[in-house]
Every structure is written in structure tokens, then in C-alpha cells.
C-alpha positions in Angstrom: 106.8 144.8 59.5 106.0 147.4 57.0 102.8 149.7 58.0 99.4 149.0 56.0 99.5 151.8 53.5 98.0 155.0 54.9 95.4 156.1 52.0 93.4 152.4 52.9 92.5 154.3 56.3 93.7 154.5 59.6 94.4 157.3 61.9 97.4 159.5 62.4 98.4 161.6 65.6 100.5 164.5 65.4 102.2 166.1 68.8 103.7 169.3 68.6 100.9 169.9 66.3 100.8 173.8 67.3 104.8 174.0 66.3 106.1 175.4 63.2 106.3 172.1 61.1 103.4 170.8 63.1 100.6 173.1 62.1 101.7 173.1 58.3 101.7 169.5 58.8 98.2 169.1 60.2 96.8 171.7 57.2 98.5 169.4 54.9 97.0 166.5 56.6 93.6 167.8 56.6 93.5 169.1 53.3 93.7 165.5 51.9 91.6 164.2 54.4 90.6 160.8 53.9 87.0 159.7 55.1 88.6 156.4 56.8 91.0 158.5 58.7 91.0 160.4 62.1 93.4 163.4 62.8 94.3 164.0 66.2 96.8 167.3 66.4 98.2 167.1 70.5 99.9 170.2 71.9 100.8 171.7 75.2 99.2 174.7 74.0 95.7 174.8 73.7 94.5 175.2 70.4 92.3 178.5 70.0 88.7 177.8 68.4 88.9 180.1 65.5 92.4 178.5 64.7 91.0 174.9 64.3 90.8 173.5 61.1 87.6 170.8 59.8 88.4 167.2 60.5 91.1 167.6 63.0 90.3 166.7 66.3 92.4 168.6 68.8 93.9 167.8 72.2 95.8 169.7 75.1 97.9 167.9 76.6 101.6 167.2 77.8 103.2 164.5 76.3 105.7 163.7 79.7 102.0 163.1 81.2 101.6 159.4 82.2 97.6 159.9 80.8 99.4 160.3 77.1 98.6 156.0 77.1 94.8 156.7 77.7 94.4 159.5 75.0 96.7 157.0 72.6 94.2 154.1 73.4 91.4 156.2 72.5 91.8 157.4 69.5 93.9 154.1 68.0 95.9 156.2 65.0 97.8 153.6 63.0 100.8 156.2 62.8 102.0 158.5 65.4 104.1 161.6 64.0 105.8 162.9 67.2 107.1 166.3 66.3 107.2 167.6 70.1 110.9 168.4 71.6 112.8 171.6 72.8 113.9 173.6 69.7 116.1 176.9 71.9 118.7 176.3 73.0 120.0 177.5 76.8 116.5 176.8 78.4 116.0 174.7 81.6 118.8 171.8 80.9 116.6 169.5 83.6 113.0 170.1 82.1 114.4 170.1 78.1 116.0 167.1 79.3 112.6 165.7 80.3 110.0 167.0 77.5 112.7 165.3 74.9 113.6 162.3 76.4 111.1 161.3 78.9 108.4 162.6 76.6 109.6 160.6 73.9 110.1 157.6 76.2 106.1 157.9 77.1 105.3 158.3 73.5 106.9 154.9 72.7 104.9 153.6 76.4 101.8 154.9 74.9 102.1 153.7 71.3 102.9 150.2 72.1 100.4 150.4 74.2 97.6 151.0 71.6 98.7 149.0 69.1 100.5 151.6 66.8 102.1 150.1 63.7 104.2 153.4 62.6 106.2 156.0 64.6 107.5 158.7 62.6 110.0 161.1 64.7 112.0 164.2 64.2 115.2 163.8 65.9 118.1 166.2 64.8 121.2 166.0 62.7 123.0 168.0 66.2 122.6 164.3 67.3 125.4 163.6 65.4 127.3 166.6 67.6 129.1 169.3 66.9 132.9 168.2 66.2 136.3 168.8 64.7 136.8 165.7 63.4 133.0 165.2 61.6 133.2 163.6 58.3 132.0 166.0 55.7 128.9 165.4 54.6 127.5 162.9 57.5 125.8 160.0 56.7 123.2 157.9 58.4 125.6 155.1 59.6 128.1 157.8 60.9 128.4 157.9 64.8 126.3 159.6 67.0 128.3 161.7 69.4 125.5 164.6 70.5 128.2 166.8 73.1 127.3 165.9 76.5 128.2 169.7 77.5 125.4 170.8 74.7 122.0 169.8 76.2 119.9 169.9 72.7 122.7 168.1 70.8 122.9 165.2 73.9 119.3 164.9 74.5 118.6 163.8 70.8 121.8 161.4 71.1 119.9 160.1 74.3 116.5 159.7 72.0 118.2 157.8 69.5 119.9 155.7 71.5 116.5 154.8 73.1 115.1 154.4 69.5 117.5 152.2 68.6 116.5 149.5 72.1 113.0 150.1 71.2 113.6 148.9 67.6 115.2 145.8 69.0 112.8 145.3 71.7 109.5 145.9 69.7 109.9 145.3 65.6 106.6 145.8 65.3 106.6 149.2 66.1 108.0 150.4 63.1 109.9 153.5 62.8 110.9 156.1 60.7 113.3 158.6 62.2 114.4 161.9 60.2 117.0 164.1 61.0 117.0 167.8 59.8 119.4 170.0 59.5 118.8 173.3 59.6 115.1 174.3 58.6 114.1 178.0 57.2 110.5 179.3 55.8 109.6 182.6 55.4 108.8 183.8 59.0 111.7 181.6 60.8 112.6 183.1 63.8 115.2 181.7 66.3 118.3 181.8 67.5 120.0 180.6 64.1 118.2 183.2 62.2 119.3 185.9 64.8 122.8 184.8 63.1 122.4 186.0 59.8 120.2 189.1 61.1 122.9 191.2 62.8 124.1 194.6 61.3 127.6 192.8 61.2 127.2 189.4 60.9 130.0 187.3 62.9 131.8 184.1 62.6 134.7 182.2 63.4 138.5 183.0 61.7 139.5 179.5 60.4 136.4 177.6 59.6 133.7 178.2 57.1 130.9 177.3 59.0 128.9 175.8 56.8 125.1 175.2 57.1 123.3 172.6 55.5 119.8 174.0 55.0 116.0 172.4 54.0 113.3 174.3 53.6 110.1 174.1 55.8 107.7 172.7 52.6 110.2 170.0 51.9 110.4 168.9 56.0 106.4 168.7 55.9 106.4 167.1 52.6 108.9 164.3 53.3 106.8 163.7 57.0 103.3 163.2 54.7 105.5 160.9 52.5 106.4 159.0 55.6 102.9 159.1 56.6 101.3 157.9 53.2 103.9 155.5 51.9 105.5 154.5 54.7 109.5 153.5 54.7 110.9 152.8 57.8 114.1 153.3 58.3 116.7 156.4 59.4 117.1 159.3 56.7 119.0 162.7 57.2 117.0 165.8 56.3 118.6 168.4 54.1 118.3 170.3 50.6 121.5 170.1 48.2 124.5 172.0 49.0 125.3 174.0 51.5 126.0 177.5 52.7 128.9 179.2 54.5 128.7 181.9 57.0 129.9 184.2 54.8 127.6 183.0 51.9 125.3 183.6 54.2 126.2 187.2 55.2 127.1 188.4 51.0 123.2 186.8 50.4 121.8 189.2 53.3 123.6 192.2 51.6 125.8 192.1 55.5 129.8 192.3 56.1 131.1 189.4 57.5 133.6 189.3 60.6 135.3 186.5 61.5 136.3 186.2 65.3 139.3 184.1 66.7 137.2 181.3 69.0 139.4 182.2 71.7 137.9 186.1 71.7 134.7 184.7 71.6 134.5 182.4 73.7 135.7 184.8 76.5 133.1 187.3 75.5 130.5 184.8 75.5 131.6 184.0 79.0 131.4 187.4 79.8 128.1 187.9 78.8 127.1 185.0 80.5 128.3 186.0 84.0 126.7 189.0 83.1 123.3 187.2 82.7 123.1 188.7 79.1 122.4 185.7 77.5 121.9 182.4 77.9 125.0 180.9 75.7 128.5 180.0 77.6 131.7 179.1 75.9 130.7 175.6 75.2 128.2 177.2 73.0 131.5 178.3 70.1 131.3 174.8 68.7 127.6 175.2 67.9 129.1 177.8 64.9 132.5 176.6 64.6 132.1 172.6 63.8 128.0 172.6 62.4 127.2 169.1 60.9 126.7 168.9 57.3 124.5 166.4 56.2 124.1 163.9 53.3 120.5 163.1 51.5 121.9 160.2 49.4 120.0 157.9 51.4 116.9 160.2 51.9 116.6 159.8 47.8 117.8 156.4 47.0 115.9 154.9 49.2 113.1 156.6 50.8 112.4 158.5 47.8 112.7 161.6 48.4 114.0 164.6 47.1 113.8 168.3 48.1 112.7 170.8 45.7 114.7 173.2 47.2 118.9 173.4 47.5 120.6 175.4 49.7 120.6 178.7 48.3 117.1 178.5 47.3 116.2 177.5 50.9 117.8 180.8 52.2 116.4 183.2 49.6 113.0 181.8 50.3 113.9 183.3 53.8 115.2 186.3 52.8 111.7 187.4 50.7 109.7 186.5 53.2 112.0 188.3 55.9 111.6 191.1 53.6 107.7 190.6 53.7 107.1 190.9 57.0 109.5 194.5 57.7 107.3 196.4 54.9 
């Protein structure tokens, strides 16, 4: 079944609306309010007053909390846009675990629940893992192999794998499932960016690690596509091109150093012991094998295509880095 199309009415609910993409997505949402429509934005975090936009109903809560069917059977949105997962890595392996995959499991409970027509989810191109042997670019039929020692790359295997029963199970819970590769605005900060940030910034001798990039506009664009035209089906996320480490590093105006894996995964497993930070030795693959994705699929077929490539992506980053240390 292919849901009714969005701008004849019917609701949509957001969760992880206070997250990066989230809150751009609900202001984009909100701004082209339709009178038929009701927009629910559902967060962990409470939502302060001041912050709340016109014609957005907001809603606290945890979406691992078996009440998520109630609040879905209340509000009846035709589409649910769940956006709410575990984005650092070497947190709480046992409660990531459970926020991404049990959540996601009680989204589905709830939204079959209240009759949803349309889930649209997030999941992650990591779920394709982090491996020698990927094909370069990846595409959407490629395996899934998330590494079952990296938590964040396993758990969205585990979602998808769920996504895919569910789809069996339940055709009339239609689906659209993105996954992103790496995704930079102007004020991204996380672990990734922390890469291209140092004085000296550091790779791996004998791989290029490349980074397939899209920026945050084009993620919240392609989600209100999803929302307003809707195309079910699985699409990877990404801008054209794609940037090495050390394109990375020559575009910051940084040096580039590239590190045997052997050295660094001993001094990762040093730090480590040392409680110094959070990544171990099974954390080297993250940099040395990253997934590069393909968005043949993303424009032939769901029509879509991002206005910004790779490099544009990261100088978008850079000038609004730039910005915000005036």
C-alpha cells in the first residue's frame, strides 16, 4: 500500500524531535503547516516553552515506554518519522542497545497499533559495518554486516533486520527507511567532527579513509519528501563524492599524519585502560574501513537529489565552524 498523499491531511509524529535533524525538521514541518494536519514533536527532553514553535504540539516522553501505544492512539498521525536512536558512540552498550532497538521495536507496537499507514526511519549506512572487503560505493541491496564488537554499527543491523519481519509481517505499515552517511551543518559537533578539529589531524597509513558526506538541509529535505510524497522503500543518504582524510585535513588548512593501525590501536588501548576515553581497539575500523555510499537509487527512484556534494557539505562546515570561534 502506498500512503494517501500527505498535503490531503493527516497527521505526522516526529520522535527525537529535540535532536539535530529533528528540530530543523519540525520548523520545516510547521512552516508549511497544513490546516488538516497535526504535528506532534516527542522527545526525552522536555521541550522549554519559549522554544516551542505555533502548531506543533509537543510531548515528553521516552519512546522504550510501553505508554508510547496510548500517546500514538491519541493523536492518530498518518506518518510516524522516528528520528530517536543513540548517535555517540562508547556510551552504555546495554541502554544504547535498548533506546535503539527496543525503542524502535515499541514504535512499530505503537504504530500498528493506531493505524499508521507510513513509517519513515533513520537507520545508518554503519549498518552496513565497517569492513575490509566493502564494495565501494555500497548500495541498497549490499549486505548488512553492522560489527557485532561495534555497538552503534550492530544495533542498526539489529533495527533493520527487525524492519525487514515487520515489512513481511504487516504490508500495510509502509515504510521508508534512509540511511545516512555522514551528516555536517554548520554547528556539528561530535565525535566525527572532533576528527578533523585536532591541531594534527590523524589517520591511518594505507587507507584513505574516505567519508561520504550529506549535508544537514538535504537529510531534512529528503525526510519532508518522504513525508509529503511518500515512496516507500530503502534509499542510502549521501551527497556526491566523497572526501579522504587527508582532503579533509588540506580543506581545514591542518597536516595530516597517518598512523600504522597497529600503533594505534595499542594507544587507543592504552588510553582506554587508562579511562581516558571511551574508544578501545575495535574502535580503528570505525576510521580505517568507513562505508561509502551510493545515491543512485535515492535519485532514480525516490527522487531525490542533494544540493550539496561532498566538498560543498564540508565547506558549509567549515564557515559555520569559523562562525561560531569569532
Amino acid at each position: 500500500m502506498t500512503p494517501r498523499d500527505q498535503e490531503t491531511g493527516g497527521g505526522v509524529l516526529v520522535t527525537g524531535a529535540a535532536g539535530f535533524i529533528g528540530h530543523s525538521l519540525i520548523e520545516r514541518l510547521a512552516g508549511e503547516k497544513s490546516t488538516n494536519s497535526e504535528i506532534v514533536a516527542l522527545d526525552v527532553r522536555e521541550v522549554a516553552p519559549s522554544d516551542r514553535l505555533p502548531y506543533v504540539t509537543y510531548v515528553t516522553g521516552d519512546i522504550r515506554d510501553p505508554a508510547l501505544k496510548d500517546m500514538f492512539k491519541q493523536h492518530s498521525p498518518r506518518t510516524v518519522v522516528h528520528l530517536a536512536s543513540v548517535v555517540a558512540v562508547g556510551g552504555d552498550p546495554q541502554r544504547d542497545w535498548e533506546i535503539d532497538v527496543l525503542g524502535t521495536k515499541n514504535v512499530l507496537l505503537a504504530s500498528l497499533n493506531a493505524g499508521i499507514e507510513h513509517l519513515v526511519v533513520t537507520s545508518s549506512g554503519a549498518a552496513y559495518g565497517y569492513h575490509a572487503d566493502n564494495p565501494v560505493p555500497l548500495h541498497e541491496d549490499d549486505p548488512l554486516r553492522g560489527n557485532e564488537d561495534f555497538p552503534y554499527a550492530r544495533n542498526k543491523r539489529e533495527v533493520e533486520e527487525m524492519l525487514v519481519e515487520w515489512r513481511e509481517l504487516y504490508p500495510d505499515l509502509a515504510q521508508t527507511v534512509f540511511r545516512p552517511c555522514t551528516v555536517l551543518g554548520p554547528t556539528t559537533n561530535n565525535q566525527i567532527t572532533a576528527l578533523f578539529e585536532r591541531p594534527v589531524v590523524t589517520g591511518i597509513s594505507g587507507t584513505a579513509t574516505p567519508f561520504s558526506l550529506i549535508a544537514d538541509t538535504d537529510v531534512v529535505d529528503a525526510l519532508v519528501q518522504a513525508v509529503r510524497q511518500p515512496k516507500p522503500g530503502i534509499y542510502n543518504l549521501s551527497g556526491d563524492g566523497m572526501l579522504s582524510l587527508r582532503d579533509i585535513a588540506k580543506l581545514n588548512h591542518k597536516p595530516y599524519v597517518g598512523i600504522p593501525p597497529s600503533v594505534l590501536k595499542s594507544a587507543l588501548w592504552l588510553l582506554h585502560a587508562m579511562r581516558l576515553t571511551e574508544l578501545g581497539p575495535g574502535n580503528v575500523k570505525f576510521i580505517q574501513y568507513r562505508p561509502v555510499l551510493a545515491n543512485d537509487k535515492l535519485k532514480s527512484e525516490f527522487g531525490f537529489s542533494p544540493k550539496h556534494n561532498a566538498v560543498e557539505v564540508f565547506e558549509r562546515y567549515r564557515a559555520g565552524r569559523a562562525e561560531l570561534t569569532k
